[in-house]
N, C-alpha and C positions, 0 to 999 in steps of 0.2 A: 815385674809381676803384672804391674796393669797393662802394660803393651802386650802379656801375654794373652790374658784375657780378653783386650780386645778384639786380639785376632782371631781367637775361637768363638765369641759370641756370634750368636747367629745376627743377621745384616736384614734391617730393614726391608720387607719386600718392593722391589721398583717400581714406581708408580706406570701401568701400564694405561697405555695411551686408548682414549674411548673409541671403538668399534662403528665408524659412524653408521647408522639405520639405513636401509635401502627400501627404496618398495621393489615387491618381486616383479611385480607388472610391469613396468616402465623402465627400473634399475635408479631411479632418479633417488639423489643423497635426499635425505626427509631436513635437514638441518637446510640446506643449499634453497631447497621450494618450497618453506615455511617462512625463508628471508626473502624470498618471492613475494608470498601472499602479503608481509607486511607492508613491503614499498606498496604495492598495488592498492590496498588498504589509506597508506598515508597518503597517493598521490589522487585517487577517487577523492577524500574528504575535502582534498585542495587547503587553500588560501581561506581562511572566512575574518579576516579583518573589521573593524570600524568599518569601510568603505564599504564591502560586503555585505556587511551587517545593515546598514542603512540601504541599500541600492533594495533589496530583498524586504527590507519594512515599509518603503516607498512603494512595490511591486504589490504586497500585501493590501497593502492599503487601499490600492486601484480597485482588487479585484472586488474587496468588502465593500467600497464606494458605490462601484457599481451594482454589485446582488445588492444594495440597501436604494438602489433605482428602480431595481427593477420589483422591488417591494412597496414602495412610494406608487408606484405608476401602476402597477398591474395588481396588485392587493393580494395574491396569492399565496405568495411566501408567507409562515409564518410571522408574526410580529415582532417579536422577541426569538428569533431563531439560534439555533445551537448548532455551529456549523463544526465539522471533524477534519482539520488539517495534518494531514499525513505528508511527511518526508520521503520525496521520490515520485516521481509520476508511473501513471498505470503500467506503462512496458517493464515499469524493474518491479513487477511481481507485488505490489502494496493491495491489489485488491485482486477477487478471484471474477477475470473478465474472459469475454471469448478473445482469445489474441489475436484473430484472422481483424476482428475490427477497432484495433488501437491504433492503425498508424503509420509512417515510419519517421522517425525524429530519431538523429545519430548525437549526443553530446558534445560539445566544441562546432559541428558543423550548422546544428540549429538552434540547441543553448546552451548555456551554461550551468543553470539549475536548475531540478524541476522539482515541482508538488503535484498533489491529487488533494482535492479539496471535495467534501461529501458536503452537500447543500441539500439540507430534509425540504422538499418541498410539501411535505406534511407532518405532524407530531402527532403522536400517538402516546403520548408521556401520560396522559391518566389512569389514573389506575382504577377506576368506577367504567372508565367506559371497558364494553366488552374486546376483544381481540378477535379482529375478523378476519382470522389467513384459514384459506379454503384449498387444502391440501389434496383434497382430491382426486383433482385433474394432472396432477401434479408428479414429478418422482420426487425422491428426498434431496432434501438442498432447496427445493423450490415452491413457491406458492403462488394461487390466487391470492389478490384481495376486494373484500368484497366492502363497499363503502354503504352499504343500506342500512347500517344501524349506527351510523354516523348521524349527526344533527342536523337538522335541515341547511343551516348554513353554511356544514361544512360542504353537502352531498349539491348545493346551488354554486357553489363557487369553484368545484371541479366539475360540473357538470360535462365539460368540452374535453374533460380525457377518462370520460367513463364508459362502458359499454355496458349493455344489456345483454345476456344467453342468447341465442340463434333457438328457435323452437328446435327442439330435438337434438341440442347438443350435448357435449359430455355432463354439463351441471344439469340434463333434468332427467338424468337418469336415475330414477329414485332408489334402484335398487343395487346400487352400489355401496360398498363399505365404503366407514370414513377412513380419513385417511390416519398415518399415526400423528400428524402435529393436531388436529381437530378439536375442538372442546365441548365437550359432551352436554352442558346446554345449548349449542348450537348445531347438536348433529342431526334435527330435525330435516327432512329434507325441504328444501327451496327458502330457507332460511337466511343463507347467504347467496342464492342465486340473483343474480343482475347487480348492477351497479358496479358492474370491476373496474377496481382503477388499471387505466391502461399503460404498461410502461414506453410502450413504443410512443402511445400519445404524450403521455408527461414528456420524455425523452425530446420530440418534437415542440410542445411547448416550450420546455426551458433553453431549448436553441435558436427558437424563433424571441424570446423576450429577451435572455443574452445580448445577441445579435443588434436586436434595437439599443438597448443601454450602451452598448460599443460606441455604434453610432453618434448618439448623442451628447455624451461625452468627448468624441471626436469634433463635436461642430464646437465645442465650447474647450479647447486645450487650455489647459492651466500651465504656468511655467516649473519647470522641475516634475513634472508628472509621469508616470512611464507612457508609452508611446504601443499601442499594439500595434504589432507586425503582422502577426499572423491571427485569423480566428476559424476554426477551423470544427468542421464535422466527423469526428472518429465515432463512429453506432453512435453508442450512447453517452459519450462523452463530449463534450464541448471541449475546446483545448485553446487555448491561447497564451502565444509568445508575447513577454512583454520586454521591449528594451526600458532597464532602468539606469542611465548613466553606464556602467560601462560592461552590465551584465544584463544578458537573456535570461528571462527568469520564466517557464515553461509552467504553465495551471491546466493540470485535467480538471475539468468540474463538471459534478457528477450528480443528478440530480438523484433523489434518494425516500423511502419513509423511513422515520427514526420511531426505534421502541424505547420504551424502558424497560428492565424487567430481562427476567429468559425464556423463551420459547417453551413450550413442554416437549417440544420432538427433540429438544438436545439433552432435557433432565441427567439421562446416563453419564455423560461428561462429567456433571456434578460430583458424581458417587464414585469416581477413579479415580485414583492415586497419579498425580503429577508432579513434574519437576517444580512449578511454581510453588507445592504448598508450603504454608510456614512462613513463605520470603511476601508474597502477599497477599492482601483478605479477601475472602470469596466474592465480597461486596466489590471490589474495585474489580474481580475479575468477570464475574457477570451484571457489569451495569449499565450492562441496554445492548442492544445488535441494529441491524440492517436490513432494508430490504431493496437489493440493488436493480435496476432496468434491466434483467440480463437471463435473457431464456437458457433452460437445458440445450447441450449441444447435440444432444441426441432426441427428436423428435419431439423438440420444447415449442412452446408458440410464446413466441415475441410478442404479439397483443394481447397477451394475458398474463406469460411469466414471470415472476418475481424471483430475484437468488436472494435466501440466506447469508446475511455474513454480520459479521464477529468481530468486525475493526477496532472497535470500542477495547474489547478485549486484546486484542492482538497486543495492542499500544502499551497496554499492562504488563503482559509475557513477556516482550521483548527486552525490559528490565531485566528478568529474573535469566539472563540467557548469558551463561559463562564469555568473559573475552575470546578466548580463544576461538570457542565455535562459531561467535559473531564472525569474527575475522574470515574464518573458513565459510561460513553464509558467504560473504560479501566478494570474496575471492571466486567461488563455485557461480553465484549467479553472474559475474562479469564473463567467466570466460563459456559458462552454454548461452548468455542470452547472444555470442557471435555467432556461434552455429546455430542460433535456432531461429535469428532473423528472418531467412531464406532458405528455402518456404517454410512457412510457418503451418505446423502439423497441429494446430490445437495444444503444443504444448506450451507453459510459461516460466515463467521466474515463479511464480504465484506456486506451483506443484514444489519445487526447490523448496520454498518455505514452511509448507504443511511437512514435509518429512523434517525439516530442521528439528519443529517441533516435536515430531514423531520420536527424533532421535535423542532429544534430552527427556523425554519422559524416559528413554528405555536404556541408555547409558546411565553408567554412575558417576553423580559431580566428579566426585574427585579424576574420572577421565577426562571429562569435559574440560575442567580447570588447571589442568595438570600445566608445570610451570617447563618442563621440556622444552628445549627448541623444537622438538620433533611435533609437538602438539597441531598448531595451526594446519602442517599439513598431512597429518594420520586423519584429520576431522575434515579436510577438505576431499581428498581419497577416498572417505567411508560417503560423506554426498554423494558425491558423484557416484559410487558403488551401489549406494540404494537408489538413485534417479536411474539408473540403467537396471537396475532388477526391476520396479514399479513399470518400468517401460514396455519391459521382454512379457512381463504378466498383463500389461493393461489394467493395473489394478494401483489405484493408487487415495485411501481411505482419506474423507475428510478428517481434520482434526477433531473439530465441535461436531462435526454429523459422522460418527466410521461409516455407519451404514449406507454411504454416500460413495458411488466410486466416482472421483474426479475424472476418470482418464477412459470407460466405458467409451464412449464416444472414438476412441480410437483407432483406425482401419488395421489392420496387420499391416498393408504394406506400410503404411504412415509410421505404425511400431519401429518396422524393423529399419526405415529410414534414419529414425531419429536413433535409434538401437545404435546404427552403425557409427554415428558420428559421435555419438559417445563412447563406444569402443577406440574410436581413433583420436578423440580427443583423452582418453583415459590412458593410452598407449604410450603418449610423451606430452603428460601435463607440464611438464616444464617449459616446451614449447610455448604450447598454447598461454601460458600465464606471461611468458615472454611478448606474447606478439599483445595481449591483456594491458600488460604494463606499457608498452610502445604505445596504445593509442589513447589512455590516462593520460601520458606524459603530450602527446600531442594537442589535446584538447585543451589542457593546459596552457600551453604554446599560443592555441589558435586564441584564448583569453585574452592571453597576456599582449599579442597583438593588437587584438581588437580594442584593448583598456588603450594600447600606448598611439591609436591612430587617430586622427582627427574628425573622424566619421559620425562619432557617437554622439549626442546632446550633452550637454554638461550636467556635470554631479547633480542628484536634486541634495538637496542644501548648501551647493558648494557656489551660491551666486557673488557676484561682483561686490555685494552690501554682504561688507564681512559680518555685521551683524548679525544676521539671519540666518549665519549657518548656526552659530551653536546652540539654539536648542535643540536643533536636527544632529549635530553630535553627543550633545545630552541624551536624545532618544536613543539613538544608535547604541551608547553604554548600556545603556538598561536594557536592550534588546538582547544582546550580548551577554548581559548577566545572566537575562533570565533561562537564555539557552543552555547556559552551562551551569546554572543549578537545578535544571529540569530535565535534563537527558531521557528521550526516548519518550516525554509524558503527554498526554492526552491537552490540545490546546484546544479549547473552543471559543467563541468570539458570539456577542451579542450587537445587534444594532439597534438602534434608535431610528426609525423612518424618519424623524422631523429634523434628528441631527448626522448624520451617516458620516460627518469628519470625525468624529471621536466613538472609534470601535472599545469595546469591553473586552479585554482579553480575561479568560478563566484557562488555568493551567491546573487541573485535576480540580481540587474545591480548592484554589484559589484566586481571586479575583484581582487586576490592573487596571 
């Protein structure tokens, strides 16, 4: 009777095998080019060992040694300065630059690792003194600044990178509206007029005092010190390769004024609904901005423009930003920063990243987090899908500023250039993430050569008196620690002018 039953009961249905995902565009498996994005992902991050980790804190070290020379010698800099280290130099998109003037530096070919280091060569942290950005002259995103209500010793000790109005230029036209960042005890007219600080001058100053500090540190080598290679003029950035034992370590640095506080022309940001709320506090999200060397690209002046930016902030959000879509950032900006090297149409990695943002405000976590293999690359696909729509429109909204269009500045033909190669690179992403991964995996190679040749100075801490390596592997632990229990967070660094061998490290409000 039971063998009867069994036979007629109805029979488990058979587990039917999953359907794998396709994109329509390309045909390419989403499972197959999401195991793509990760190698590409693991083989970008590389190696970061003890050795690593030391070569990069010995590297560190030079460049603060030095900005705390040229603060000793030149009196400039502030005293107590609060400098903003960001992971990645200017070409991989960490700051919003003109790209026609960054460069060209290939990874594995000129170095191994790079940073963008913001150096305030002014603070403006009080909160009694007024706020003098003279928006006038100006489109959104950008300012004058006007240093005339500055203290006498501030407005004597920049005096060499100030200008004065031209009789009859745009600041003495009295009957102009202000602008919308303006602030309304200062909308009197000639109030802010003369005394601008000039960024093409500062820009020039901090390359020319740089320059000397190099120098003089050059006539006086230390043993185990890095070694620069290269010191270099990109616009406004300073740039220098340092060899540190067996790794190139690449420094944009970037002279800058730092705020506290938030603009009033970004208020509205305030009042929107974002991915970040909840995960963290308005206070760590607006707790100071930037004012960068870097005119409008559309009929901006370089001797007076200032860009807005938000670095302070960025460093916070990027916490709050699902793995998966990381993954897909970091995948999307490897394979257009190939195609957009040559020639370079005013677009960046920098554009890639304001839509990143664009897109977790406007998707829902649980897409963004989704634990699918398919995920990395549905989010790498929809990138690049809104980088080519922003492109075809010309239209591509700041984050902090909408009312900003990043990409105005863009010709049609230039459009439909870069249009095109995003079309072909969107056509067979698989490809392209292919040839992505190949030159990851070479750079890699070209390292690992260069660690294993006899070319390079020896380890700094790795000298002959075995003694004197280990508190330099002791440092290295802790550097290492602190990396991986602070992911993605805000590092700032004080100096001492009378002691510049021992930097203060602050990692959000914590101090080392």
């Amino acid at each position: 009777m039971e063998s009867l039953m069994s036979a007629v009961a109805p029979r488990p249905p058979a587990l039917v095998k999953r359907t794998p995902e396709v994109d329509f565009r390309s045909g390419a498996v989403l499972e197959q080019l999401s195991a793509q994005v990760l190698e590409l992902v693991q083989l970008e991050q590389g190696e970061f060992g003890d050795q690593t980790a030391l070569e990069v804190h010995t590297a560190k070290d030079y460049i603060f040694n030095m900005l705390g020379l040229v603060q000793k010698v030149d009196h400039r800099l502030p005293v107590a300065n609060e400098y903003l280290l960001l992971s990645g130099g200017a070409r991989e998109g960490v700051l919003d630059l003109n790209p026609e003037d960054l460069g060209d530096y290939a990874r594995g070919a000129d170095y191994d690792l790079d940073f963008t280091l913001l150096v305030p060569a002014l603070k403006l942290h009080d909160r009694n003194q007024p706020v003098t950005l003279d928006m006038r002259q100006s489109g959104p995103c950008h300012s004058w600044l006007s240093l005339r209500l500055c203290d006498p010793a501030t407005l004597a000790r920049w005096s060499l990178c100030c200008q004065e109005e031209e009789p009859g230029g745009a600041a003495a036209e009295d009957d102009r509206a202000p602008g919308p960042g303006s602030i309304p005890s200062l909308q009197s007219p000639g109030s802010l007029d003369g005394c601008y600080f000039s960024p093409q001058l500062v820009a020039d100053w901090f390359w020319g005092v740089v320059g000397k500090a190099v120098e003089e540190l050059r006539r006086s080598p230390q043993r185990g010190t890095p070694v620069p290679e290269r010191v270099e003029r990109n616009g406004p950035l300073t740039t220098l390769v340092l060899t540190a034992g067996t790794s190139r370590v690449l420094y944009d640095l970037l002279p800058v004024v730092s705020f506290r506080g938030w603009p009033a022309v970004a208020q509205g940001w305030l009042t929107a609904n974002h991915f970040w709320d909840g995960k963290i506090t308005e206070e760590e999200a607006i707790s100071g901005f930037y004012l960068l060397p870097c005119c409008a690209a559309l009929e901006g002046r370089p001797d007076r423009e200032w860009r807005l930016a938000f670095s302070r902030s960025e460093v916070q959000l990027k916490k709050c930003i699902p793995h998966p879509m990381a993954q897909a950032f970091q995948a999307a900006r490897a394979v257009i920063s190939r195609l957009l090297s040559r020639p370079r149409a005013g677009l960046s990695p920098y554009h890639l990243r304001t839509l990143l943002f664009w897109a977790c405000d406007r998707l829902p976590p649980a897409y963004l987090s989704s634990p699918e293999p398919e995920t990395p690359a549905r989010l790498l696909l929809g990138l690049l899908d809104d980088l080519a729509h922003c492109i075809l429109g010309k239209h591509c909204p700041n984050y902090f500023l909408p009312q900003c269009n990043m990409l105005e500045h863009l010709s049609d033909s230039a459009a439909l250039l870069v249009a095109r190669k995003l079309a072909h690179l969107r056509s067979d992403p698989a490809e392209h993430l292919r040839a992505a991964v190949g030159q990851a995996r070479q750079a890699g190679q070209l390292k690992r050569e260069a660690a294993g040749s006899n070319g390079h100075a020896p380890s700094p801490g790795h000298s002959p008196d075995g003694g004197r390596g280990q508190p330099d592997d002791r440092l290295a632990q802790r550097l290492q620690q602190l990396v991986t229990e602070n992911p993605g967070k805000s590092i700032s660094v004080f100096l001492n002018p009378d002691d510049v061998t021992r930097p203060h490290f602050r990692i959000d409000d914590k101090f080392y």
